[in-house]
C-alpha positions as CSV (number, residue, x, y, z in Angstrom):
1,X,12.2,87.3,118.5
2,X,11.9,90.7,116.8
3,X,8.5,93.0,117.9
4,X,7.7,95.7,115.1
5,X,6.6,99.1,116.1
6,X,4.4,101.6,114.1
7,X,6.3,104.5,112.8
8,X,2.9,107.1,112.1
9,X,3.4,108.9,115.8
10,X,6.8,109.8,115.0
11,X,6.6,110.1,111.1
12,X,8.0,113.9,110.3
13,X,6.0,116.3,108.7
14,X,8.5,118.8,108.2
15,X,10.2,118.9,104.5
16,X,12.9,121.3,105.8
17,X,16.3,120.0,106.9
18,X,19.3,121.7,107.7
19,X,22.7,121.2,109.7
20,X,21.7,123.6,112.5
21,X,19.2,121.2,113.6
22,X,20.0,118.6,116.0
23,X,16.8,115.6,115.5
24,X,18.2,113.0,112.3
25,X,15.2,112.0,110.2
26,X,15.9,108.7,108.8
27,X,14.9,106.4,105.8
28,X,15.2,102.5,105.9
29,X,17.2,102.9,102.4
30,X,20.5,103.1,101.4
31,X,20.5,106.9,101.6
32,X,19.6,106.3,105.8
33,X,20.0,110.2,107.3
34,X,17.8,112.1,105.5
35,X,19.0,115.3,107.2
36,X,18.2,117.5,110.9
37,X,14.6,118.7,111.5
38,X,13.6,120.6,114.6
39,X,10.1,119.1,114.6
40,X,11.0,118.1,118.4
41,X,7.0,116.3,118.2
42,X,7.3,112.6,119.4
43,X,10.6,111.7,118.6
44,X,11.7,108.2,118.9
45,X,13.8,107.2,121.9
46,X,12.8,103.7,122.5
47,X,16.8,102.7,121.2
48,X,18.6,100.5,120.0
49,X,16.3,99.2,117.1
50,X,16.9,97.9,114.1
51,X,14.7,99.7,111.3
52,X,13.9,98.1,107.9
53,X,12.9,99.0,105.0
54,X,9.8,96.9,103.6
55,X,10.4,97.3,99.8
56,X,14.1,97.6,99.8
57,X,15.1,95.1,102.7
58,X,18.3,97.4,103.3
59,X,18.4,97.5,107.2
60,X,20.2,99.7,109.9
61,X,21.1,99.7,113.4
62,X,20.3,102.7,115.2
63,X,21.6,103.5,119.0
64,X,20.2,107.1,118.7
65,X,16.9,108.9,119.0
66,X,15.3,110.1,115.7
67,X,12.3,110.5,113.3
68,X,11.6,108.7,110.6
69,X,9.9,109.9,106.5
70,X,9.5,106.5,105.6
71,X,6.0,105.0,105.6
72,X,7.4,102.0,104.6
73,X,9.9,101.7,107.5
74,X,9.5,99.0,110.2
75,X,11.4,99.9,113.6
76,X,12.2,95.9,115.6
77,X,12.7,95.6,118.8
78,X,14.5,92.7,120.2
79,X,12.6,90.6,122.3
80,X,14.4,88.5,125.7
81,X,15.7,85.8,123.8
82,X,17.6,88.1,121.5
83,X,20.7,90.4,121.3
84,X,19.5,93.1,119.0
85,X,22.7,93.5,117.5
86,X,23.3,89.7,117.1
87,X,20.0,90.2,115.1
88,X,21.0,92.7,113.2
89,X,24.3,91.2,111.8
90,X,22.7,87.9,110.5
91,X,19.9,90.4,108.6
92,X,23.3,91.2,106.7
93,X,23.9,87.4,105.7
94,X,20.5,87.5,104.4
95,X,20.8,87.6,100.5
96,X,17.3,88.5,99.1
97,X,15.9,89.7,95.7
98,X,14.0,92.6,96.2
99,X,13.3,93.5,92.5
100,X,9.8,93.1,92.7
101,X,7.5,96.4,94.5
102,X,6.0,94.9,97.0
103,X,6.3,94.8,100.7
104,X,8.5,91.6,102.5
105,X,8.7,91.8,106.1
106,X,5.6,90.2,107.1
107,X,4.8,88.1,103.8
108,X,8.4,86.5,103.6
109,X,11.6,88.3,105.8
110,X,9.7,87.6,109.5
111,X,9.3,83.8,108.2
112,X,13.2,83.2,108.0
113,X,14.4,80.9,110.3
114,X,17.7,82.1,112.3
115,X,20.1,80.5,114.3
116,X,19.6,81.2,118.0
117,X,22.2,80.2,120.3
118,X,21.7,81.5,124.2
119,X,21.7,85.0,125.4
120,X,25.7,85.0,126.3
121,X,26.6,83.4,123.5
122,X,24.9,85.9,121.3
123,X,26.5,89.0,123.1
124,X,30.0,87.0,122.9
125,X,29.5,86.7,119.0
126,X,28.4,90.1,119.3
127,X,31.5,91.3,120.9
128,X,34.2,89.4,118.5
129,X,32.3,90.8,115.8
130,X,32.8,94.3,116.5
131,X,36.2,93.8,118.0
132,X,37.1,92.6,114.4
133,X,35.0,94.5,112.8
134,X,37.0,97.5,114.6
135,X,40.2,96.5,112.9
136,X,39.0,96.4,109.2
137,X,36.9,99.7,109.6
138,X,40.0,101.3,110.4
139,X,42.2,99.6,107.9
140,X,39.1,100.7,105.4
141,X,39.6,104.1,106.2
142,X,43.3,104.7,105.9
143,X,42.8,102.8,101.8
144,X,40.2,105.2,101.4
145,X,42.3,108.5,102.3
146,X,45.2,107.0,100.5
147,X,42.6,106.1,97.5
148,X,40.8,109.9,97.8
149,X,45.2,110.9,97.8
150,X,46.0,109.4,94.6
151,X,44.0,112.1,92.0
152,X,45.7,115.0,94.2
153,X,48.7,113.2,93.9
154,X,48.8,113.3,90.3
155,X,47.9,116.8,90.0
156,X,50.3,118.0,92.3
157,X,52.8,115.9,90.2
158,X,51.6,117.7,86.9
159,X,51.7,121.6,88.4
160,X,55.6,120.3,89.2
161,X,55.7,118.9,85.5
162,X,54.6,122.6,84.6
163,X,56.4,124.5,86.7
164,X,59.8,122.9,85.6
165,X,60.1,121.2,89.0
166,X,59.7,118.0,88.0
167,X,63.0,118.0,86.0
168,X,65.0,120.4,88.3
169,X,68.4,118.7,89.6
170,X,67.8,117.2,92.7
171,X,70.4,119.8,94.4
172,X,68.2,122.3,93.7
173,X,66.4,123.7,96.8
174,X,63.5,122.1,96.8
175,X,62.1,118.9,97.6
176,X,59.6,116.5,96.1
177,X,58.0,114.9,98.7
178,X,57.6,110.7,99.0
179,X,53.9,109.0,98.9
180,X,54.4,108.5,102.2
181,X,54.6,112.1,103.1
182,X,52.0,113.3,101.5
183,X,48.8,110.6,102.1
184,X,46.0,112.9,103.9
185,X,47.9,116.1,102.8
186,X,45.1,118.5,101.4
187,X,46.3,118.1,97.7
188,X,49.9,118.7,97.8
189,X,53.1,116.8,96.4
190,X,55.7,119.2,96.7
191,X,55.7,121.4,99.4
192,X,58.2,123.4,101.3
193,X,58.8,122.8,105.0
194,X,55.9,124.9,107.3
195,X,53.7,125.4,103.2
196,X,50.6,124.1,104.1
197,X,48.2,126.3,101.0
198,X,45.9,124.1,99.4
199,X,47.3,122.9,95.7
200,X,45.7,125.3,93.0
201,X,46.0,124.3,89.4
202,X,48.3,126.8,87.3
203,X,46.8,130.2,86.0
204,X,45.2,129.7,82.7
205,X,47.0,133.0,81.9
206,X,50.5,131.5,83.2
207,X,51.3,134.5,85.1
208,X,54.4,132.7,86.6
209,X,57.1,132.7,86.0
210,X,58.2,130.2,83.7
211,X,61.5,128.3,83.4
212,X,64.6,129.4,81.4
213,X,64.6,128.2,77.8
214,X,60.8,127.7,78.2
215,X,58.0,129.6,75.9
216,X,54.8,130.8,76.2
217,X,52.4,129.3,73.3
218,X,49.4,129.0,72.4
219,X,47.6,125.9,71.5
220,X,46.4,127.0,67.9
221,X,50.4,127.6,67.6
222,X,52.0,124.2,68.5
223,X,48.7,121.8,67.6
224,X,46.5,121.3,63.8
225,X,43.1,121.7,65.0
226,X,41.7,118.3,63.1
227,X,38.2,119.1,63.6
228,X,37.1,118.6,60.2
229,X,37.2,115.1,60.6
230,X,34.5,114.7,63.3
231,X,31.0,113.2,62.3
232,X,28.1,112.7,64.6
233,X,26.7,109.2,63.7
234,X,23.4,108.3,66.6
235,X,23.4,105.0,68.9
236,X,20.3,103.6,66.9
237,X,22.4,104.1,63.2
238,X,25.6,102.8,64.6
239,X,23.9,99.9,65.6
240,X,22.1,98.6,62.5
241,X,26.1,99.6,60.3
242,X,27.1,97.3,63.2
243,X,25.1,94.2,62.6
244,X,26.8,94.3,58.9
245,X,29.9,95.2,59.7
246,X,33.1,93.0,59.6
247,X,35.1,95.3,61.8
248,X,34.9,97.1,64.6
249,X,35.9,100.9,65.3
250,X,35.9,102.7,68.5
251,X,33.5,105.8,68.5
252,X,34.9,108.5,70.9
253,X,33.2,111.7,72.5
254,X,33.9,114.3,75.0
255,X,35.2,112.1,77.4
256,X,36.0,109.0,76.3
257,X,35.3,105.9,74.1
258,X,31.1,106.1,73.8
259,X,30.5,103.0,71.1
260,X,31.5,101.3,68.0
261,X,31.3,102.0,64.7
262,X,31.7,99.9,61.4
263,X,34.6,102.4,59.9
264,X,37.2,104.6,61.0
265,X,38.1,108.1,59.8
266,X,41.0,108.8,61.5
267,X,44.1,106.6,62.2
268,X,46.8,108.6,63.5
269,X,47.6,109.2,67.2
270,X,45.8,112.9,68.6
271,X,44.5,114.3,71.2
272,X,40.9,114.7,72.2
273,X,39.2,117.9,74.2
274,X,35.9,118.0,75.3
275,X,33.8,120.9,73.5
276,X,30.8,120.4,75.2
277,X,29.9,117.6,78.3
278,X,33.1,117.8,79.4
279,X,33.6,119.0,83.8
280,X,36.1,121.9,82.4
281,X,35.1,123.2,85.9
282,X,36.3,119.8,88.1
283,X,39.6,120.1,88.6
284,X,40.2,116.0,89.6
285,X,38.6,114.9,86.2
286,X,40.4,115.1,82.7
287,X,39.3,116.8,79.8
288,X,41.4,115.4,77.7
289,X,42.6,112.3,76.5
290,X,44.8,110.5,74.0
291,X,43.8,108.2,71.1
292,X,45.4,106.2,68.4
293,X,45.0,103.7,66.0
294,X,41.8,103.4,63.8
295,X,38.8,105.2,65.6
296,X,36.0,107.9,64.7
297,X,34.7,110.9,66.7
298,X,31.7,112.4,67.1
299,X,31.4,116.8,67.1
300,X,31.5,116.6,71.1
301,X,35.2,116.6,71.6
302,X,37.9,118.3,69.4
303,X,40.4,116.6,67.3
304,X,44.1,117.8,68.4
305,X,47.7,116.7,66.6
306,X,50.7,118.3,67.7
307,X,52.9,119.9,64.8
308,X,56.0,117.9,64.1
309,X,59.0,118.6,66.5
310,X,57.4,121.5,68.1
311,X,55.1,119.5,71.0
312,X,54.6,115.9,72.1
313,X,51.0,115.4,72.3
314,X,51.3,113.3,75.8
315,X,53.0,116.4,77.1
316,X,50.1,118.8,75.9
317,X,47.6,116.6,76.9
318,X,48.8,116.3,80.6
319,X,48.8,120.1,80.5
320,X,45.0,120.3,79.3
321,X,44.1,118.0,82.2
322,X,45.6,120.4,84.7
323,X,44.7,123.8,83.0
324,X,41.7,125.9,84.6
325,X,38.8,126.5,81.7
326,X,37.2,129.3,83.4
327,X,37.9,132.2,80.9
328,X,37.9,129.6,77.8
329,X,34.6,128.0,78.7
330,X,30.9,129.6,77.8
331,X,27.2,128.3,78.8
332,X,25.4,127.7,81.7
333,X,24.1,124.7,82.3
334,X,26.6,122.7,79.5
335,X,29.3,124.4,79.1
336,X,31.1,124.5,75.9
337,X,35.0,125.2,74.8
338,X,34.5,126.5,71.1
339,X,37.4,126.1,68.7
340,X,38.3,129.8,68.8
341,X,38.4,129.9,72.9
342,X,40.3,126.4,72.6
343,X,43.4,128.4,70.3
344,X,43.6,131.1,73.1
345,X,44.7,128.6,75.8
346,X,48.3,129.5,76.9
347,X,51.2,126.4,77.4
348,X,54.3,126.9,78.8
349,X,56.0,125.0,76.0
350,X,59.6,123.7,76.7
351,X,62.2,122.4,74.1
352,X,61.1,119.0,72.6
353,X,63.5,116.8,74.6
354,X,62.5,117.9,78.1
355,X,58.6,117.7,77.0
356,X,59.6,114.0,75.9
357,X,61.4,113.6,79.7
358,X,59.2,115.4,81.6
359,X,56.3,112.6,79.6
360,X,58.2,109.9,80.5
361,X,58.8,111.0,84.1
362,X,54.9,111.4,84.5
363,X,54.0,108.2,83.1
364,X,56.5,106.4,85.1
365,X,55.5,107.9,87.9
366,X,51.3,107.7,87.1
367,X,52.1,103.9,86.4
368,X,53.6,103.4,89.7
369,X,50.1,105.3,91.3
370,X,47.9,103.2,89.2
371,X,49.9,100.0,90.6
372,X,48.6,101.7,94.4
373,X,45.3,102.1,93.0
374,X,44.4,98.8,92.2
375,X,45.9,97.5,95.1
376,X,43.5,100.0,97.2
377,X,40.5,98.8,95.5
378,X,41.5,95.3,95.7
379,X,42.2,95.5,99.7
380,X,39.2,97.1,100.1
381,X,37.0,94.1,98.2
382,X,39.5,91.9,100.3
383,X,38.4,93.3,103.6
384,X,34.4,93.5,102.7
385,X,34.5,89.9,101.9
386,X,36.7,89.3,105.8
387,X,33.7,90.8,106.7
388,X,30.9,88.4,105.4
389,X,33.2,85.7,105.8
390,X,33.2,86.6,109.6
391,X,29.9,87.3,109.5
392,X,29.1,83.6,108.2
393,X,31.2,81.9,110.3
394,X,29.6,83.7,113.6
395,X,26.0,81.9,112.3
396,X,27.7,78.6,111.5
397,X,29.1,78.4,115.2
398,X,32.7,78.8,114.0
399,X,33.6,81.9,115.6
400,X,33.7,80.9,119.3
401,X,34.4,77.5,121.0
């Protein structure tokens, strides 16, 4: 059903790829295009195949000529008595542990019976296949620009929290913008008519203008820097206090909970900022985080409490997630925030009440984004499994009379 052809002729020498080339080299495995060579030398044109990978299994369809840097690639050809692509969608049914190095095609995958029906039937399998398959690529990519939205989304909504727009009268001139609006918008939430600038995060100087009744602080000057608390215990010694212990602690670093541990030393409600291992410089990810309760931390991330009825620490931490580390940060490959860069970081600090309404705005509104989130992620599990379901009912004979 399947011939196999050698892939040494075409196999590409050249280690160099780049853009401006037009020839894809290809691997069997997950990663597929490799990149563009101009090694024009006995490309392979002999399409559509089906090429395989003989340690992986992972397989692709390919209607295009290429070359190939994978000595462990097989390329099949269909024979009469089969529609390559009919071929090619039951190899996706196939569920086969490949965890041991060795090479399956000829030893066990060629040896798997499959259901052959006749030559029309396979092409009209073929063709309700992709018809349907069509649909759910499509719906797929409009859940993954809405899911790629969602992080913009809530940094657009923080530069609004910052800039006082957040909690501006709605008869003020200008307009925050539904979820509707703004899916596939390049990172904006609120935007006046014809704006179309990308979304930059706010100036770590705060050259803005800020709001009236609104002050410029620094974070030394509205948080206790707790870092005298912090104690680095390793994996290995947390582990053996663990197999004694008759509680259980979380053990947090730069960017989140790491571990457990058998004690706690602190059990108030901070802040936490990455010193070091944190991405200061990726503006999507958070730096910071809040944490309460009974927990220990280790020296990676720095211990932040706001001083009494001066800041809420939800409302500083949302600023430190949105805030641009370049002139705080130092190092190279890891960079670190020290404790006396960390004091130096300017807030635009409103009065108490309207950092606890602005919080509670931004929570309200990140709740209702999480809500989309997870019904993004579960649509798109929803829509991979209509796929293998279809899949399995085309090589049952369910999925035309």
């Amino acid at each position: 059903m399947l011939r196999i052809r050698a892939t040494h002729k075409i196999y590409s020498k050249k280690h160099q790829y780049s853009n401006e080339y037009e020839i894809p080299v290809l691997t069997a495995g997950k990663s597929f295009l490799l990149g563009y060579t101009n090694d024009t030398e006995n490309i392979f044109t002999q399409t559509p195949v089906i090429i395989f990978d003989d340690f992986t299994t992972d397989s692709k369809f390919v209607d295009f000529h290429f070359k190939v840097k994978s000595s462990a690639m097989k390329i099949l050809h269909a024979t009469k008595i089969a529609n390559i692509k009919f071929v090619f969608y039951f190899m996706q049914t196939i569920q086969y542990r490949s965890d041991t190095h060795k090479r399956y095609w000829i030893s066990e995958y060629a040896k798997l019976p499959i259901p052959l029906p006749p030559i029309e039937v396979q092409k009209a399998i073929v063709e309700k296949l992709e018809n349907a398959f069509a649909h759910i690529d499509e719906a797929v990519r409009h859940l993954k620009a809405v899911q790629t939205n969602i992080p913009r989304l809530k940094s657009s909504l923080l530069h609004c929290a910052f800039s006082g727009k957040l909690t501006e009268s709605q008869n003020q001139s200008h307009e925050v913008q539904t979820l509707k609006s703004v899916v596939g918008v390049e990172g904006e939430f609120e935007r006046k008519e014809g704006d179309t600038s990308p979304f930059k995060p706010p100036h770590p100087l705060i050259k803005t203008e800020i709001p009236q009744g609104w002050e410029i602080k620094t974070l030394g000057e509205v948080c206790e820097i707790l870092d005298n608390m912090r104690k680095p215990i390793n994996a290995d010694e947390r582990g053996q206090r663990l197999k004694k212990a008759e509680n259980r602690y979380p053990y947090y670093g730069a960017t989140g909970q790491v571990g457990y541990i058998d004690d706690y030393l602190c059990d108030f409600e901070a802040i936490l900022l990455g010193e070091d291992g944190a991405p200061f410089l990726e503006f999507m990810k958070n730096k910071a985080y809040i944490v309460s309760g009974k927990y220990w931390v280790n020296n990676h991330a720095h211990i932040l409490k706001t001083k009494e009825n001066i800041a809420n620490n939800k409302f500083i931490c949302h600023f430190l997630n949105i805030l641009d580390y370049t002139p705080y940060v130092s190092g190279t490959t890891r960079l670190k925030l020290n404790q006396s860069s960390m004091k130096q970081i300017k807030i635009p600090l409103p009065p108490l009440e309207t950092q606890n309404q602005i919080v509670q705005i931004l929570e309200s509104k990140f709740a209702h984004l999480e809500k989309l989130a997870q019904f993004v992620n579960a649509s798109l599990e929803n829509l991979q499994r209509l796929k293998s379901s279809l899949l399995n009912q085309a090589f049952k004979g369910e999925l035309i009379c």
